[in-house]
C-alpha positions as CSV (number, residue, x, y, z in Angstrom):
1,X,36.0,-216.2,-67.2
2,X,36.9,-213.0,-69.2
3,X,34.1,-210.9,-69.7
4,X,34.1,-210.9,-74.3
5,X,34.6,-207.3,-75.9
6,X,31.4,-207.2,-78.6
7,X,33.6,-205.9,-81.2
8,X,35.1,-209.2,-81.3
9,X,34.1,-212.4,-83.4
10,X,34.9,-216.0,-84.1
11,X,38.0,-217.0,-83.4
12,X,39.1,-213.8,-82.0
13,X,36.7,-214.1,-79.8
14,X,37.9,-217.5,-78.5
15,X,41.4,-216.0,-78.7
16,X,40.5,-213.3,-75.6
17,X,38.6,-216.5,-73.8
18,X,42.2,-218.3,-74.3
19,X,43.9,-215.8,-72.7
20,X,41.4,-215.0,-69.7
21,X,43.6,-217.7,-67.7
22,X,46.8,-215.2,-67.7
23,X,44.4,-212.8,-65.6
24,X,43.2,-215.1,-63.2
25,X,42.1,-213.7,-59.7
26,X,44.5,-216.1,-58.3
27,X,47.7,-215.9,-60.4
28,X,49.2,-212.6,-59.3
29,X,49.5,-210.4,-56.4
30,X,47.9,-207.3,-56.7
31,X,51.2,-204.9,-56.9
32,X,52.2,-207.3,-60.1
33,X,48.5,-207.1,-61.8
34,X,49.1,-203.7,-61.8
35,X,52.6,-203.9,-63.5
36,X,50.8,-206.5,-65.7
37,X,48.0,-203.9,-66.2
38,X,50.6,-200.9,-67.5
39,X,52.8,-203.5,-69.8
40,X,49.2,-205.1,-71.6
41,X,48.6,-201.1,-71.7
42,X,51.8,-200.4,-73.5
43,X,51.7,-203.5,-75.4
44,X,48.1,-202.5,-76.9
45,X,49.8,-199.1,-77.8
46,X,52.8,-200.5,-79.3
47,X,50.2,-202.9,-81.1
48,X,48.3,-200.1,-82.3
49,X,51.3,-198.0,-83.8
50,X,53.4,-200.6,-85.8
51,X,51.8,-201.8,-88.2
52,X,54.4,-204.4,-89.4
53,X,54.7,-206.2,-86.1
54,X,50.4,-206.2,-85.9
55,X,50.8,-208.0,-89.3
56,X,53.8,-210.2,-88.2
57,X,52.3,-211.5,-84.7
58,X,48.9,-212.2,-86.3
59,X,49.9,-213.7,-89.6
60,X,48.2,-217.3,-89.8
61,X,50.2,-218.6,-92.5
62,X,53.5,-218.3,-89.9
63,X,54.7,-221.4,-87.1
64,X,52.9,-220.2,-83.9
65,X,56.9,-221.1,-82.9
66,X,58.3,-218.5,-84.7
67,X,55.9,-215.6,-83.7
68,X,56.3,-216.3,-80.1
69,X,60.2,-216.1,-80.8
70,X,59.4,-213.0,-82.2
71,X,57.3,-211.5,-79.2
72,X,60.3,-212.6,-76.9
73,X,63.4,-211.1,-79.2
74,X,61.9,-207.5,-79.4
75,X,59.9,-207.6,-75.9
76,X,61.7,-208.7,-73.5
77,X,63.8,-206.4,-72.4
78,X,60.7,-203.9,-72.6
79,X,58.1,-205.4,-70.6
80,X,57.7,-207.6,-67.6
81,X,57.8,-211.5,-67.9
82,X,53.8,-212.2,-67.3
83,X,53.1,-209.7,-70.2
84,X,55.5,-210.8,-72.8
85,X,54.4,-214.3,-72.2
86,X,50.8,-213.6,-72.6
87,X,52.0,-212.1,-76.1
88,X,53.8,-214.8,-77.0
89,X,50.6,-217.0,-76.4
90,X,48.2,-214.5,-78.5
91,X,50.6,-214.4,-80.9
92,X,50.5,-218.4,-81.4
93,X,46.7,-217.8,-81.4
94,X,44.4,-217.1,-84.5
95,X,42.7,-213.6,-85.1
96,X,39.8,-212.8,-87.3
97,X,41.8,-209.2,-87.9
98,X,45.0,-207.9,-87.2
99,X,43.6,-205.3,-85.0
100,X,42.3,-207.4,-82.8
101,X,44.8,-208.5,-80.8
102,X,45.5,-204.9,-79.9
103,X,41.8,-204.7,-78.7
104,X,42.4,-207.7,-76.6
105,X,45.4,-206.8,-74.8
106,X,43.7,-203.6,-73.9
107,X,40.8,-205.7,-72.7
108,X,43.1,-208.2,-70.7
109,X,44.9,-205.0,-69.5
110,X,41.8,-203.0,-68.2
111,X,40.8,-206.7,-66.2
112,X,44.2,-207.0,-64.7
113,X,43.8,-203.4,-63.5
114,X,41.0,-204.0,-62.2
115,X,42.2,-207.1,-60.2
116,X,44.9,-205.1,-59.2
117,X,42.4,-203.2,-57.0
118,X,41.7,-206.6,-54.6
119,X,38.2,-207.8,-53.9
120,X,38.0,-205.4,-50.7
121,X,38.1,-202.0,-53.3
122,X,36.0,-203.2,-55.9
123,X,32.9,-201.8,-55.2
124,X,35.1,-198.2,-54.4
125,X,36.7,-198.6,-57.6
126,X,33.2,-199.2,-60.1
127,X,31.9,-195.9,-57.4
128,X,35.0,-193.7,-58.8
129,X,34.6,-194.4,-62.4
130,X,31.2,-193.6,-62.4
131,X,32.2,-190.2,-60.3
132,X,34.7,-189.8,-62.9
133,X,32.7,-189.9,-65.5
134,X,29.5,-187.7,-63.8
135,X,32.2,-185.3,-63.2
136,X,33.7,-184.9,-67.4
137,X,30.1,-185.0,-68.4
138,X,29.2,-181.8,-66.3
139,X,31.8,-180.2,-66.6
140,X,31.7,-178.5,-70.1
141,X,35.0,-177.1,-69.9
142,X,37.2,-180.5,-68.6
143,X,35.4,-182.2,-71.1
144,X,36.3,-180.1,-73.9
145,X,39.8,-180.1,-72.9
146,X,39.9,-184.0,-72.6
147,X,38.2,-184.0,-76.4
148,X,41.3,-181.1,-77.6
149,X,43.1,-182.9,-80.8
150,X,45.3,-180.3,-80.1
151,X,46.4,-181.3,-76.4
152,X,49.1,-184.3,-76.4
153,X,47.4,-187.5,-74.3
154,X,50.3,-186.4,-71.4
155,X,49.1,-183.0,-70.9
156,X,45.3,-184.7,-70.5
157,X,46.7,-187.2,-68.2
158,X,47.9,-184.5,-66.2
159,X,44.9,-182.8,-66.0
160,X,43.0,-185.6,-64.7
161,X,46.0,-186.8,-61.9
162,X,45.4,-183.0,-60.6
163,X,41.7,-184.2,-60.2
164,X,42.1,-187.6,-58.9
165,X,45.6,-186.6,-56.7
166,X,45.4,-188.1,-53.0
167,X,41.4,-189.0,-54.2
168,X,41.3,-192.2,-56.1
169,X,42.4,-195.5,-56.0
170,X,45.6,-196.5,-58.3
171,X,43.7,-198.6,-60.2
172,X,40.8,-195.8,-60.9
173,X,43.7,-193.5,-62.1
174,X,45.4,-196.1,-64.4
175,X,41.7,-196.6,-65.9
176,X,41.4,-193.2,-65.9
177,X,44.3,-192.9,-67.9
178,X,44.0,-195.4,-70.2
179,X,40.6,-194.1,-71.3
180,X,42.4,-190.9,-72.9
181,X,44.8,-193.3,-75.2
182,X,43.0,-196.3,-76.0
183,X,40.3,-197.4,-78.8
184,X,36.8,-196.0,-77.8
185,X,35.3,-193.2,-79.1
186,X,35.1,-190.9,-76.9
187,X,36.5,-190.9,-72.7
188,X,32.7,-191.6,-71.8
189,X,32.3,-194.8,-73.8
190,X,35.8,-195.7,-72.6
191,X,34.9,-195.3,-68.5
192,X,31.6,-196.9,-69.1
193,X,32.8,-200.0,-70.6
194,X,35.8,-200.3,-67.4
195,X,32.6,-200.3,-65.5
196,X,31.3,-203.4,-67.3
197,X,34.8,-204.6,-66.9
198,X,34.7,-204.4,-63.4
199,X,31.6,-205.6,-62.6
200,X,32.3,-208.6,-64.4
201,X,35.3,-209.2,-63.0
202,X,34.1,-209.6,-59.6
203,X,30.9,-211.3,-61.1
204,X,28.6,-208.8,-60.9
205,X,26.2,-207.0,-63.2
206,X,25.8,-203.2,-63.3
207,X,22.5,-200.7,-63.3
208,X,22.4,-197.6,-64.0
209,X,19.8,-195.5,-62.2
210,X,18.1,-192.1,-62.8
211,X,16.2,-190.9,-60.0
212,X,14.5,-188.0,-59.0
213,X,15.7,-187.2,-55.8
214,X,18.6,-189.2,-53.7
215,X,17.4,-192.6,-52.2
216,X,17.6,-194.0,-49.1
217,X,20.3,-196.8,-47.7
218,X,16.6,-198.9,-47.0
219,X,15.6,-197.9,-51.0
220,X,19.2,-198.7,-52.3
221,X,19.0,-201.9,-50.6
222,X,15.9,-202.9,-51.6
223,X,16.6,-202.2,-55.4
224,X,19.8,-203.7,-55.0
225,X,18.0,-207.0,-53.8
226,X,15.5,-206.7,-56.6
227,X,17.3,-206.7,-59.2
228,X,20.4,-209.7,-58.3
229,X,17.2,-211.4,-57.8
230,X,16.2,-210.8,-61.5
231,X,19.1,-211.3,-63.0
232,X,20.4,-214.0,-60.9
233,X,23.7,-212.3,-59.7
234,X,24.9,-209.4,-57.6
235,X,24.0,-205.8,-59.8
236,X,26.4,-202.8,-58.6
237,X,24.2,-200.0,-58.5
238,X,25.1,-196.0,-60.2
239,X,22.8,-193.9,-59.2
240,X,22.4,-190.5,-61.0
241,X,20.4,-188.2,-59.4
242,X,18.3,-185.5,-61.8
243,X,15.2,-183.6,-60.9
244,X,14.0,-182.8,-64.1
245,X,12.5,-186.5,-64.3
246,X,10.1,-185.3,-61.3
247,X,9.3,-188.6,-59.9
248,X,10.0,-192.6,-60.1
249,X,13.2,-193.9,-61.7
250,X,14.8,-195.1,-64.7
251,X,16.8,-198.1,-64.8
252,X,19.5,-199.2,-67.1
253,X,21.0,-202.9,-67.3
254,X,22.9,-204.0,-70.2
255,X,20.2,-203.3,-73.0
256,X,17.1,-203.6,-70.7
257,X,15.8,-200.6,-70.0
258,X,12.7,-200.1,-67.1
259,X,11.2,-196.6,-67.1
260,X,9.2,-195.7,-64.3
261,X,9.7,-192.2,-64.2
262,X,6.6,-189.6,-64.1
263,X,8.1,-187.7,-67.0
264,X,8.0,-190.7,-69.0
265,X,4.7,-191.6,-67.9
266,X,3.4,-187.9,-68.6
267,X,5.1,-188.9,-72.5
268,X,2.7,-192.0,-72.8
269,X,-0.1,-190.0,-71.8
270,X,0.4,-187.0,-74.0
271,X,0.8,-189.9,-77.0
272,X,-2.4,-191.8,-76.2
273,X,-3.9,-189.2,-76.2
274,X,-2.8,-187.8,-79.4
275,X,-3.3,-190.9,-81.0
């Protein structure tokens, strides 16, 4: 099952659940989910820039027939086989708002990358994005540059191979890459959802964790085994290490939030006591 986007509702919702079958774990090799991966990346783009064809492939009041035809006469020549047929199908499906279906081939794209990695890389691949994204966040002056209006998408992308070259899996960089063109807010936002993405994928959950000092394989472990427990699946740990939080941890899954950390503490103190 295809994990749902939260910007999507009602029927485009069951739309993307539809479509989860065309990104099976079992349908494609891993060489063609990531051809799959690009072409659902173009596709979103494409989606994204023509307005007219958004409008035309998500139009209720025309034959499913006639949109698929559609999808196949400008498409097929572009993109691979698995890719226009998956557009076909969305096309015949219904969509709350046209820009929805651009959202959701991004989505299906980002899962098919993330296949494309195998079942032996997964837990490298959710460990790189989070690198990834540690690293933009401090460093003031990549981050900047990957924000620049005024630098073209290619020139970022090339910035970021020069990080990732000889590093990285393929399917980290294509993420990577796809972060800097498609419809989150900011590169950050973008990583951390893959990270959901991948997790999910592989049907686990993941937590973020600010500690105060690095932890042990033993503490890793056991937090690791605390919290599958918990939640009743495997949880892929990111760790984040920052001093300033002087002792205990905080930890981050989904919207729960446990704060055990002695600057946190020190905070309920200080307000007690002020109240």
């Amino acid at each position: 099952m295809v994990q749902q986007l939260s910007s999507l509702r009602g029927s485009s919702a069951e739309a993307l659940q539809a479509l989860g079958e065309q990104v099976d774990g079992d349908r494609y090799t891993l060489e063609e989910f990531a051809a799959l991966a690009d072409d659902l990346f173009r596709a979103a783009a494409l989606l994204r820039s023509e307005a007219a064809l958004r409008r035309a492939v998500t139009d209720a009041s025309t034959p499913a027939q006639a949109k698929a035809s559609l999808v196949h006469g400008l498409l097929d020549d572009k993109l691979g086989a698995p890719a226009v047929d998956l557009l076909a199908q969305a096309a015949g499906l219904r969509w709350v708002a046209a820009r929805d279906l651009a959202d959701a081939v991004e989505h299906l794209g980002v899962v098919a990358a993330v296949r494309s990695a195998g079942r032996r890389e997964s837990v490298r691949l959710s460990d790189e994005l989070f690198v990834v994204a540690q690293v933009v966040e401090e460093n003031a002056d990549l981050r900047i540059a990957l924000s620049d209006p005024v630098r073209s998408t290619d020139d970022k992308r090339e910035l970021l191979r020069g990080l990732l070259a000889q590093r990285a899996l393929p399917a980290t960089v294509a993420l990577v890459e796809q972060a800097l063109a498609g419809s989150f807010r900011s590169f950050h936002a973008a990583i951390t959802e893959y990270q959901k993405v991948a997790a999910a994928t592989q049907g686990e959950g993941v937590a973020l964790v600010r500690v105060a000092r690095e932890l042990t394989e033993a503490e890793r472990t056991r937090l690791a085994q605390a919290l599958s427990t918990q939640y009743g699946r495997p949880v892929h740990l990111n760790i984040e290490v920052d001093p300033s939080l002087l002792g205990g941890m905080r930890v981050e899954v989904g919207d729960d939030v446990i704060d055990g950390t002695v600057v946190s503490r020190l905070d309920d103190a200080r307000r007690r006591l002020a109240g």
